[in-house]
C-alpha positions as CSV (number, residue, x, y, z in Angstrom):
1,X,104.9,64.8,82.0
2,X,103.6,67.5,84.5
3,X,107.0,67.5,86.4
4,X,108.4,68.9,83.2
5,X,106.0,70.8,82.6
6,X,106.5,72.1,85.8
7,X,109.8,73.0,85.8
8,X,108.9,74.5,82.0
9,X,107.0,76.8,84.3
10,X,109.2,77.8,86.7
11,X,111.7,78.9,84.2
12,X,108.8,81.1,82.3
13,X,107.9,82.5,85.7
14,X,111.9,83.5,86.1
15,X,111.5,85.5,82.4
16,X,108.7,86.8,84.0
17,X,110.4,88.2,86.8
18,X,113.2,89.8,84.7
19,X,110.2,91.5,82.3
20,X,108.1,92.7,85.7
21,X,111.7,93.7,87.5
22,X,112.8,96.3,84.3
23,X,108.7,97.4,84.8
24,X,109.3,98.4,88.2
25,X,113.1,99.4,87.7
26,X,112.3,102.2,85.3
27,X,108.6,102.6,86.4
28,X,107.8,102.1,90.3
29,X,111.7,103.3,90.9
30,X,110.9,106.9,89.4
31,X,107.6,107.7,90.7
32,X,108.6,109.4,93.5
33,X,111.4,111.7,91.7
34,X,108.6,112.1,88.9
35,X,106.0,113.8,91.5
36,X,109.0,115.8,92.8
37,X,109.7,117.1,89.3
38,X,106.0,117.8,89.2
39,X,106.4,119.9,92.1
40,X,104.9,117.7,94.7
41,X,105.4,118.8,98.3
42,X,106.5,116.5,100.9
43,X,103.1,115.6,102.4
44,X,102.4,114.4,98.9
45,X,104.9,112.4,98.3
46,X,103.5,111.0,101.6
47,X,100.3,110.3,100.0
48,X,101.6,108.7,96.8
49,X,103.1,105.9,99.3
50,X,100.6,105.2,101.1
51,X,97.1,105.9,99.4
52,X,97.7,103.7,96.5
53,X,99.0,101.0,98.9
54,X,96.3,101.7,101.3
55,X,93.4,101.1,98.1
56,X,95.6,98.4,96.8
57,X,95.7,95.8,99.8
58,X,92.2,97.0,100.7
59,X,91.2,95.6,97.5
60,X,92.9,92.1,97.7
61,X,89.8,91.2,100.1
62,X,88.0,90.3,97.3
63,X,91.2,88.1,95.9
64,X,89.8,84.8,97.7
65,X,85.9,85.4,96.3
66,X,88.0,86.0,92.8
67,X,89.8,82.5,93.1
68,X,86.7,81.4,93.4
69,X,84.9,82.3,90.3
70,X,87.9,82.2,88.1
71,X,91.2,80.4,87.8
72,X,94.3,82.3,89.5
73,X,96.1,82.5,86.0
74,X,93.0,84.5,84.3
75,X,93.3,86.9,87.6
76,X,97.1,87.2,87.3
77,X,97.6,87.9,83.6
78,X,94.5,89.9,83.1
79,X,95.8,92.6,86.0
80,X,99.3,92.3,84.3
81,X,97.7,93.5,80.8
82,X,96.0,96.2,82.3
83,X,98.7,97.2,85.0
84,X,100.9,97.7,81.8
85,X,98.3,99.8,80.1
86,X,98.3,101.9,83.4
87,X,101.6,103.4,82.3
88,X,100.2,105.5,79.5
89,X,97.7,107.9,82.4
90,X,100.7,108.1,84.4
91,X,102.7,109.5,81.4
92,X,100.4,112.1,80.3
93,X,100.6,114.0,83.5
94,X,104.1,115.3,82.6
95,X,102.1,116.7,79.3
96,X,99.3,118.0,81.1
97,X,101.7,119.8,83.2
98,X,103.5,121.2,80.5
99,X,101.3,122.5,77.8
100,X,98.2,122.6,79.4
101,X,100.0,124.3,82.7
102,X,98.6,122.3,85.2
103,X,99.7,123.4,88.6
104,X,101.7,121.7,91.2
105,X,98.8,120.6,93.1
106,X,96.7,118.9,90.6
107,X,99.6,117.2,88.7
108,X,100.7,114.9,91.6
109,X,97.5,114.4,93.2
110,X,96.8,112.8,88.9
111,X,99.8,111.0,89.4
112,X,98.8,109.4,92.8
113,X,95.2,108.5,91.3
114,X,96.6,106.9,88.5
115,X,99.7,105.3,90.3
116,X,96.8,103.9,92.4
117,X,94.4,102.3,90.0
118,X,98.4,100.7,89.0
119,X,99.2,99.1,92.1
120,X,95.6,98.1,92.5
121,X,96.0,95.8,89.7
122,X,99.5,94.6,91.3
123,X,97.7,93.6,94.7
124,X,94.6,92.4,93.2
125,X,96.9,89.5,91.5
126,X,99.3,89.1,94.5
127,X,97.2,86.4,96.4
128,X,96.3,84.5,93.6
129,X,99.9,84.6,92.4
130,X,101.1,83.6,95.6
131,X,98.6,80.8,95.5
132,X,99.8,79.7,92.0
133,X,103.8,79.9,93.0
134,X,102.9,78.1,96.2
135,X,101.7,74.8,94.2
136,X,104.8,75.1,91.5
137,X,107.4,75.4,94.0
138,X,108.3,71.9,96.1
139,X,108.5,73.1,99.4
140,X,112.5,72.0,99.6
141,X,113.5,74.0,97.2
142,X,111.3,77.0,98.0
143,X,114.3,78.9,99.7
144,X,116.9,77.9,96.7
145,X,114.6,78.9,94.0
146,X,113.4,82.3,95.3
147,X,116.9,82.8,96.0
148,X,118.0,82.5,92.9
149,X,115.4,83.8,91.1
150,X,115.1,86.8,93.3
151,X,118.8,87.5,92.4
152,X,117.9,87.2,88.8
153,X,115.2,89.6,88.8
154,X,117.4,92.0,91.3
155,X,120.4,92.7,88.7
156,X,117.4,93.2,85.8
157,X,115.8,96.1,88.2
158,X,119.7,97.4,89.0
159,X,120.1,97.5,85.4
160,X,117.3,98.7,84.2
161,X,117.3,101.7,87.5
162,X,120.7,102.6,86.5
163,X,120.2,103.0,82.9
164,X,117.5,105.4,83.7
165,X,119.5,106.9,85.6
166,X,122.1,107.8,83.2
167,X,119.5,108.8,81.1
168,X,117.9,111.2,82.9
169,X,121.3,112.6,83.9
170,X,121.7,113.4,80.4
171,X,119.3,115.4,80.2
172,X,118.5,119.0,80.6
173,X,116.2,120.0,83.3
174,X,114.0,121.6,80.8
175,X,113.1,118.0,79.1
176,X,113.8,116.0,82.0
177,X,110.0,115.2,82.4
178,X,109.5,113.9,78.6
179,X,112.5,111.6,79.8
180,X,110.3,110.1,83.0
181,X,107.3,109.5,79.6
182,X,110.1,107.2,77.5
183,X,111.3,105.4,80.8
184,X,107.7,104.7,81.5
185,X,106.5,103.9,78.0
186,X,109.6,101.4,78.4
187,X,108.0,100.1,81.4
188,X,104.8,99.4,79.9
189,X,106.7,97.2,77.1
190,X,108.7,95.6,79.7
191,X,105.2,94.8,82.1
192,X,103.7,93.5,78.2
193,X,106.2,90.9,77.6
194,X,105.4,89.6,81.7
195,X,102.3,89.2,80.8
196,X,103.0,87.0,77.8
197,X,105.2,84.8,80.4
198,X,102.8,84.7,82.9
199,X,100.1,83.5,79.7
200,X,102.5,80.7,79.4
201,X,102.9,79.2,82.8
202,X,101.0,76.1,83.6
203,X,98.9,76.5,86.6
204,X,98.3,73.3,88.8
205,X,94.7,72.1,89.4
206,X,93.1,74.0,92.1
207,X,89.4,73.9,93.6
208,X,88.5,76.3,96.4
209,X,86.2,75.3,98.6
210,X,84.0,77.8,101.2
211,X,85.0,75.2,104.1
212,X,88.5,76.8,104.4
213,X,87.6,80.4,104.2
214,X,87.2,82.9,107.1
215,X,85.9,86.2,107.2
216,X,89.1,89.2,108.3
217,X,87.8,90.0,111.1
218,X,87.7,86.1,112.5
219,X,91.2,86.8,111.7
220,X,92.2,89.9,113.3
221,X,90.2,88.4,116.4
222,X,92.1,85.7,116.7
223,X,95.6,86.5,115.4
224,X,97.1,87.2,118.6
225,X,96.6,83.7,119.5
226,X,98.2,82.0,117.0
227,X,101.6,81.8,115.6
228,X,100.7,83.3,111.7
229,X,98.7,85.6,113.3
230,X,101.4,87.1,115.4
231,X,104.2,86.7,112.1
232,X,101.3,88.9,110.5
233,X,101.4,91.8,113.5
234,X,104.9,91.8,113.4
235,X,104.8,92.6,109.5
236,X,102.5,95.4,109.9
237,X,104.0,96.8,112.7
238,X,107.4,96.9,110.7
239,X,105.9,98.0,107.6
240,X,104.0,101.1,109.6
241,X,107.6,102.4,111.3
242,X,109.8,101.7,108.3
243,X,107.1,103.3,106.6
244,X,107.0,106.6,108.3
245,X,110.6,107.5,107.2
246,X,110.7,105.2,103.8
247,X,109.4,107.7,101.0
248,X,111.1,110.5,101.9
249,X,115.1,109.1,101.8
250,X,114.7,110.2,98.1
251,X,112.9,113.9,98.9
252,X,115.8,114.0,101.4
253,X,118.6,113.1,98.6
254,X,117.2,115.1,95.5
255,X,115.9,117.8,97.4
256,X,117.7,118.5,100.7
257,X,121.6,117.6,99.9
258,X,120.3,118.2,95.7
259,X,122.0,114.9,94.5
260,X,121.8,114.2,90.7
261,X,119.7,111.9,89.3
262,X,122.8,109.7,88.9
263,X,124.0,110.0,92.1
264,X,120.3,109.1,93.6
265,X,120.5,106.1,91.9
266,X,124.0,104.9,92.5
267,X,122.8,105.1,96.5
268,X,119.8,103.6,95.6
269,X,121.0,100.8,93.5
270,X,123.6,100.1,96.4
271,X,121.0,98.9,98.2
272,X,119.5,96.9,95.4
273,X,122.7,95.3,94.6
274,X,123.5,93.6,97.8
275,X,119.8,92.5,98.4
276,X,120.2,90.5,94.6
277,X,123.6,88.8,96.0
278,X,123.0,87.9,99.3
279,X,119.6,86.6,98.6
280,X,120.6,83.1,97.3
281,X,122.9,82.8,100.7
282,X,120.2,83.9,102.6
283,X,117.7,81.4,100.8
284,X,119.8,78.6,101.5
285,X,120.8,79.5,105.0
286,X,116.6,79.5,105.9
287,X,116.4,76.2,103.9
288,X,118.5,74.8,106.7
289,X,117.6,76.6,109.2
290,X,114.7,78.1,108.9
291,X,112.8,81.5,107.9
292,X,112.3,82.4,112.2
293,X,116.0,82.5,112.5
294,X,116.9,84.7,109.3
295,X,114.0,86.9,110.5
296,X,115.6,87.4,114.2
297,X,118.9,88.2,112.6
298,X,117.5,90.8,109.6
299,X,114.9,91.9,112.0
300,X,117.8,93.2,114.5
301,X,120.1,94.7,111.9
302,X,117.4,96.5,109.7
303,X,116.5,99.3,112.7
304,X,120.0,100.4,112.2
305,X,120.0,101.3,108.5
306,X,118.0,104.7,109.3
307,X,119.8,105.5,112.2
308,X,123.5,105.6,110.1
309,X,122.1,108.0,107.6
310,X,122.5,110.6,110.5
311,X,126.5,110.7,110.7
312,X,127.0,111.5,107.2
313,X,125.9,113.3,103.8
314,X,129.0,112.1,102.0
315,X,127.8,109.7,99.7
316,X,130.4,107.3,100.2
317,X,129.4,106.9,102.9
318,X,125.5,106.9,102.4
319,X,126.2,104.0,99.5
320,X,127.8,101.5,102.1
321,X,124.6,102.2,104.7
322,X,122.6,101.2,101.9
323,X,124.5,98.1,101.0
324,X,124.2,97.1,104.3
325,X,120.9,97.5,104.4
326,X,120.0,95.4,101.1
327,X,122.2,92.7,102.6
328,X,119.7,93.2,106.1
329,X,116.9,93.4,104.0
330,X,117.6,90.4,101.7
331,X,117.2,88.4,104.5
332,X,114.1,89.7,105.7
333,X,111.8,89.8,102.7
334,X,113.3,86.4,101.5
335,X,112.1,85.1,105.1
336,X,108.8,86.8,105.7
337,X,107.4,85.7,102.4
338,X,108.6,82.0,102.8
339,X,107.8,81.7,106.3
340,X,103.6,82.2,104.6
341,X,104.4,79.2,103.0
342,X,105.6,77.1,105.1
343,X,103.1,78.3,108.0
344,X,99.9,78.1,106.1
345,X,98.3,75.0,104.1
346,X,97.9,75.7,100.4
347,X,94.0,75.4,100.8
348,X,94.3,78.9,102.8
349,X,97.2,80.0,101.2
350,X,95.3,82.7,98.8
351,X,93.5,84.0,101.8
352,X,96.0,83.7,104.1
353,X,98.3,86.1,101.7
354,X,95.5,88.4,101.0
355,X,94.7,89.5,104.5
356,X,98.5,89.5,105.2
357,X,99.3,91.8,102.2
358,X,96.3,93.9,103.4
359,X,97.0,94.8,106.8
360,X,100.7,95.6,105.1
361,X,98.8,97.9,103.5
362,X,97.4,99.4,106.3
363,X,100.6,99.6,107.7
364,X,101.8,101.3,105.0
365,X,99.1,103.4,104.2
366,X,99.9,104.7,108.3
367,X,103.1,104.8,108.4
368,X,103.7,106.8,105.1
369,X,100.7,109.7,105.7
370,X,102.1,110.0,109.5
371,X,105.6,110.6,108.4
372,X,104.5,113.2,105.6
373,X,102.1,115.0,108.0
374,X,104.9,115.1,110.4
375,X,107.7,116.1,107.2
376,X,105.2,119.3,106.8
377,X,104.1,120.5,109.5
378,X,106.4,119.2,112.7
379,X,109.7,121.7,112.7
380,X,112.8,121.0,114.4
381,X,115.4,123.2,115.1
382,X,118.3,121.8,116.1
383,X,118.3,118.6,113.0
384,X,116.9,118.0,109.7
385,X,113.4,117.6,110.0
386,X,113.8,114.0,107.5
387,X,117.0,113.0,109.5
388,X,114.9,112.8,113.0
389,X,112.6,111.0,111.1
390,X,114.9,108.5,110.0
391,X,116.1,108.5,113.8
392,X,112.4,107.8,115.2
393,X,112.1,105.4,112.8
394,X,115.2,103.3,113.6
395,X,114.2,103.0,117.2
396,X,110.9,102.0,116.7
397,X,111.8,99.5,114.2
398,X,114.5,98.4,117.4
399,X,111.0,98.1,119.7
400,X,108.5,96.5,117.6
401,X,111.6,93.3,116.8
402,X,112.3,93.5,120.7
403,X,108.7,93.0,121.4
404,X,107.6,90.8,118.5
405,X,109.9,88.2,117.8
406,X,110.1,85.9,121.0
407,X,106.5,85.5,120.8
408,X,107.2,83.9,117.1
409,X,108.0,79.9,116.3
410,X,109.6,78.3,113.8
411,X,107.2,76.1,111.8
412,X,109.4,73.1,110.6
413,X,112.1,71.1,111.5
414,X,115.5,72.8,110.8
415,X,119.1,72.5,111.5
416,X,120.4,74.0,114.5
417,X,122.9,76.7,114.5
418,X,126.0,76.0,116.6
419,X,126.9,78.7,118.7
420,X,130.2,80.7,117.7
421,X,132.3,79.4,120.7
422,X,131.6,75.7,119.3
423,X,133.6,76.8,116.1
424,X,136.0,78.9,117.9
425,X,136.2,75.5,120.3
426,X,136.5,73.3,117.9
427,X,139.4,75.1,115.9
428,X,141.2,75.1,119.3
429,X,140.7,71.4,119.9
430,X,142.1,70.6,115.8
431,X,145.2,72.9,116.4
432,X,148.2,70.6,116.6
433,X,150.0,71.0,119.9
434,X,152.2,73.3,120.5
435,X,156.0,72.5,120.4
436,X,158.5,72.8,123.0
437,X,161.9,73.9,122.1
């Protein structure tokens, strides 16, 4: 009776995914084009990256004490309902600026208080939700069902990002910002009716007990020295570099080379598309041989996605860079999440995720206010000051995978890979002999 209640679960917690993906496809997707139409500078749109996810994964220290007091469902659906209710402050700033003329400064910095207090919510949950998905998933099919229903939630964000898209193309610039309130109201619907999934999910008996937590900075202190704690450095130290050039490909694209909103999206959605089909081959491909290997492989391809956006404006050309790097990333994000599970016991799996997702943050939070410090105030004559951004970005993300991943091991037992000379041997060896004439 519980397996099929189980599996129930797991197909409510895919509806789920397709409600939260069309939240964050017409919601999280526009923020940053939003505060741009609000006249935010680049140093802002700095800050609206990394401040909320800064206060966000600083909050998720108190996840484990949370799990403690109340079941990870009440945690995960009560931040859902109010997350959703979060898109109503958010809207109202477009009026504000409008009728009540408040000025470019105040406007964004609104947006980025209440875009906090949002993702707050978001991270608050994540541990407990990670927790929850960690005890409904059989670890065999961990890499097949995230797959899948990673590439399930994908084409519902691509949809739902292109659609608004279209729809703000359509409009004039003088009511584009009452177009960012409907996609936003939209988004609160969408984040409603994944919260009603999440209410329906079962949630596995779980009892924490005080004997498997420690404190972050036992953590910190000891992460060097063992194998999760040195996965976790290598996040952060990704996150921070990919992080100093992330936020401002769109300020580059809407405001440097002035791309429509439908153009912007088409790049962006590139990039979205290929991460939603590779996912369920890259999900597979770690389910045989392991997360460490898919890592090594995304982990060397991903530093040269910033690094192409230097040869060319056409945007062609910039929408197959961006499908390669949703194929790179694909990999990656499958990989690094899984990789928790697998590496951590599900006693510690709440606290092991929170302190992961919080030095993220702090990562993030780095990465992001560097970059837009840098955006504003560093000039460079001889490129565009977001292009040699993208450039320092690249070859730091290139460093921090040389550096990092020997020092990581694969967890489980996997499948090796047979090197590419054994195929291109064994073809040789199952060619029928040549023929003499």
């Amino acid at each position: 009776m519980e397996e099929k209640i189980r599996k129930k679960s797991l197909k409510y917690s895919i509806k789920d995914g397709v409600a939260w993906s069309v939240n964050s496809g017409l919601g999280n997707s526009y923020i940053a084009p939003y505060a741009l139409a609000l006249n935010a500078n680049a140093a802002q749109i700095g800050l609206l990256t990394s401040v909320p996810t800064l206060v966000a994964s600083l909050s998720e220290l108190k996840a484990p004490k949370l799990m403690e007091k109340t079941s990870r469902k009440r945690i995960v659906t009560t931040c859902a309902l109010l997350q959703a209710l979060f898109w109503i402050p958010i809207s109202l700033v477009a009026l504000l600026f409008l009728f009540c003329r408040v000025d470019g400064i105040i406007a964004p910095t609104l947006v980025i208080l209440f875009y906090t207090g949002y993702l707050l919510l978001g991270s608050l949950s994540t541990p407990a939700w990670s927790s929850w998905m960690g005890d409904l998933v059989r670890e065999k099919e961990r890499g097949k069902f995230f797959g899948n229903r990673n590439m399930i939630i994908g084409i519902s964000g691509i949809l739902a990002m292109l659609a608004g898209g279209f729809f703000l193309n359509a409009l004039s610039s003088d009511k584009v910002l009452f177009g960012f309130v409907t996609l936003f109201l939209i988004a609160m619907v969408a984040r409603l009716i994944s919260w009603y999934f999440l209410s329906k999910q079962y949630e596995p008996r779980f009892e924490y007990k005080d004997e498997f937590y420690f404190s972050f900075y036992s953590f910190v202190r000891k992460a060097k020295d063992n194998n999760f704690g040195r996965f976790t450095i290598y996040i952060t130290l990704m996150t921070l570099v990919v992080y100093f050039a992330a936020p401002f490909f769109s300020v580059y694209m809407l405001q440097e080379l002035k791309f429509s909103y439908l153009n912007y999206v088409i790049v962006v959605l590139s990039s979205s598309l290929t991460h939603v089909l590779f996912m369920p081959m890259w999900g597979k491909f770690s389910d045989k041989h392991g997360n460490l290997l898919v890592l090594k492989i995304s982990g060397y391809l991903i530093p040269f996605v910033p690094i192409l956006w230097l040869f060319s404006t056409n945007p062609v050309f910039l929408v197959l860079v961006e499908a390669f790097s949703g194929f790179a990333w694909a990999g990656f994000d499958l990989a690094s999440v899984n990789f928790i599970y697998d590496a951590v016991s599900k006693q510690r799996m709440g606290i092991c995720f929170a302190y992961f997702w919080m030095l993220n943050g702090i990562g993030t939070f780095v990465g992001a206010t560097l970059g837009g410090l840098f955006a504003t105030y560093f000039k460079v004559g001889f490129i565009s000051i977001f292009l040699f951004l993208f450039l320092i970005s690249g070859i730091l993300r290139l460093a921090v995978s040389a550096v990092m991943l020997p020092h990581l091991k694969e967890v489980r037992k996997v499948a090796p890979v047979r090197p590419l000379w054994y195929f291109v041997g064994g073809v040789i060896r199952r060619r029928p002999p040549l023929r003499s004439h």
